[in-house]
N, C-alpha and C positions, 0 to 999 in steps of 0.2 A: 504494500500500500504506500504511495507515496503521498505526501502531506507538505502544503503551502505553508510555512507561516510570513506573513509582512509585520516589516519591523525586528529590528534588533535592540527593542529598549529591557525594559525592568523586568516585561512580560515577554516578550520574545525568544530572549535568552532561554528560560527555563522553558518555554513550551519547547523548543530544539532539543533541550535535554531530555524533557518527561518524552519524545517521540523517539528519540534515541535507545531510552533503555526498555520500549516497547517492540524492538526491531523495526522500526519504520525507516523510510526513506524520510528524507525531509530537506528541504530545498529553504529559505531563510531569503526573503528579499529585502533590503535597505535602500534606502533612496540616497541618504547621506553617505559622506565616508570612513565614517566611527559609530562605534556602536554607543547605548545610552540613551537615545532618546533626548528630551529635554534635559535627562540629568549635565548631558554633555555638555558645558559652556561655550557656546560658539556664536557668539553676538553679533558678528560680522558676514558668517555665513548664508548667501542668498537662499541653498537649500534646504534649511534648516524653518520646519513650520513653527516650531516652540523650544523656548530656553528657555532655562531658571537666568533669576540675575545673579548679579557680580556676588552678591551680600550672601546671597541663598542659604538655610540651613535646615534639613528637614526638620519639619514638627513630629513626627514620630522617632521614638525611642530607638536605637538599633537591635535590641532584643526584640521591641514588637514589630519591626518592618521586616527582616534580614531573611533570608532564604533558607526552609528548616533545613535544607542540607550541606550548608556553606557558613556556618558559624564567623561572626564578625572578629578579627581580632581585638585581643581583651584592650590594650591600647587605645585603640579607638575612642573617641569620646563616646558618651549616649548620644546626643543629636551632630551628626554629623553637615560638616562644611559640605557643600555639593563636590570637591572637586573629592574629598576622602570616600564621598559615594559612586565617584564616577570608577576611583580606583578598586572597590569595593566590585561592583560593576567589573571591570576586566580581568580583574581575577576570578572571579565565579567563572569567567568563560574560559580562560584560558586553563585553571583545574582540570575541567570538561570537556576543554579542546570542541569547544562550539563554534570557532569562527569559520572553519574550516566547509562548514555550512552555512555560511553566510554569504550571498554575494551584495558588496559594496557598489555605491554610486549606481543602483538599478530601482527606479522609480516602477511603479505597476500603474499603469494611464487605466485598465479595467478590467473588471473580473465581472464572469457570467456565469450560471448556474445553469450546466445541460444533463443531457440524459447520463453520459460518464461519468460524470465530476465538475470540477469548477475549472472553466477555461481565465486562464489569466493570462492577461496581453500586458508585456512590458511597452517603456518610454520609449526604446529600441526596434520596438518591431518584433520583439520574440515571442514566441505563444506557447504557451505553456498548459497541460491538460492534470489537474491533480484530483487523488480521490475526496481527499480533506481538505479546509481551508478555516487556516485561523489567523485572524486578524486583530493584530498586537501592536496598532497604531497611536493608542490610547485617544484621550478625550479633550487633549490640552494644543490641540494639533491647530485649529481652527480658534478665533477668539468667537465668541457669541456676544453680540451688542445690545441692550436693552434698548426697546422704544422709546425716548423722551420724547415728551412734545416739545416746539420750538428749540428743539438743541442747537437748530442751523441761528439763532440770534446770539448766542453765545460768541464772540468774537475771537477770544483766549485760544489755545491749545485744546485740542481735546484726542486723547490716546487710549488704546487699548489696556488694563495690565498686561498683555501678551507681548506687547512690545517696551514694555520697561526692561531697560537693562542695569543703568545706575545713574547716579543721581547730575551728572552731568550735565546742564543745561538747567536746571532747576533753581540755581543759584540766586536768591534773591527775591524768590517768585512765592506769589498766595498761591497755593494748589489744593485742590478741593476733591476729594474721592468719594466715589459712590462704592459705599458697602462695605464688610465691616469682616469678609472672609481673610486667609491663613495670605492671599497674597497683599490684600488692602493693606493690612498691619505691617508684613513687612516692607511694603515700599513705603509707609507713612513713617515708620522708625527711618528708613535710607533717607528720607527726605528731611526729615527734623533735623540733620545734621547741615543745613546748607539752606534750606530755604525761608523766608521771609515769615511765610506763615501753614502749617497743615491743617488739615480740616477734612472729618470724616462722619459721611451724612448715611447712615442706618436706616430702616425702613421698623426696626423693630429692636427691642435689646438683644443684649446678649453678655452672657460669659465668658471671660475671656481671664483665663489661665498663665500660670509661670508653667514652663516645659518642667520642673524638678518641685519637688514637695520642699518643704523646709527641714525634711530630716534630707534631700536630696537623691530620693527615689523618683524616678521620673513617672508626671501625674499620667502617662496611657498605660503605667502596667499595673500601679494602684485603682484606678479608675475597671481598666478592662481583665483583669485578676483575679 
């Protein structure tokens, strides 16, 4: 049986694994030329549909996120810098010897569901016939933009988070965020450090936590424990 996966990020990786020690065939498309996903910092890159920023550090714990068969080393802090998850990241594969299944800089323009399998046609022109198809592109790929009314009167700047990288240009500037999730927070810390004024407008409260307890357990494994 041979098995598609697209993407070589967080979820990619380990699906090449899990089909591997199933005896599957498995075939790994990436569109970029590194693996990681958004973990990858690559702020520059036109290929690249999403990146963490400069600052990034995940909000989960690395006992609650880490791959149960790839144990983080003990060193590591609990919430990890993105570039220690990116490393974290190429060792799980290179363990595994996953890349070997992977082919780089190969974009997938479309997949079709026929009576064999799933026809998938690369950016290339290749086509490709598999029995499985798993798609491990994740959901950070694409920004989603809320409706405002009259947002076109607004004069100022207005950005995606998907395209924040760092604080660069913000220098001096009232900047005003809509929402109150894991990325609003951390660009609105990136931004207190340089700008004039932050401001963040909720639609409803919310709870908002230190990543360690004060004995310094970290609150998702007290919390989900």
């Amino acid at each position: 049986m041979r098995v598609c996966v697209v993407g070589a990020g967080v979820s990619g990786l380990p699906s090449i694994k899990a089909c591997l020690e199933e005896g599957l065939e498995v075939v790994c498309y990436e569109k970029t030329a590194d693996l990681g996903g958004l973990w990858n910092y690559r702020p520059d890159d036109p290929t690249v549909g999403g990146t963490v920023m400069a600052t990034t550090v995940v909000n989960t714990s690395k006992e609650m996120m880490a791959y149960s068969d790839f144990l983080p080393d003990e060193k590591i802090p609990n919430f990890m810098h993105h570039s220690l998850l990116l490393k974290y990241i190429r060792d799980y594969a290179d363990t595994f010897d996953l890349l070997k299944h992977v082919r780089f800089n190969t974009a997938v323009r479309m997949i079709t569901k026929e009576a064999d399998g799933w026809r998938v046609e690369l950016e290339n022109g290749e086509v490709e016939v598999f029995d499985r198809l798993m798609l491990c592109t994740g959901h950070h790929e694409l920004p989603q933009y809320p409706q405002i009314r009259e947002m076109d009167r607004f004069k100022g700047r207005v950005m995606h988070a998907h395209e924040y990288r760092d604080y660069k240009g913000f220098e001096g500037k009232d900047v005003f965020l809509l929402g109150i999730g894991n990325s609003a927070l951390d660009i609105a810390v990136d931004l207190a450090k340089v700008a004039k004024s932050v401001t963040i407008s909720t639609r409803r409260g919310s709870w908002i936590f230190n990543r360690v307890s004060q004995g310094g357990m970290p609150y998702d494994i007290l919390l989900m424990t």
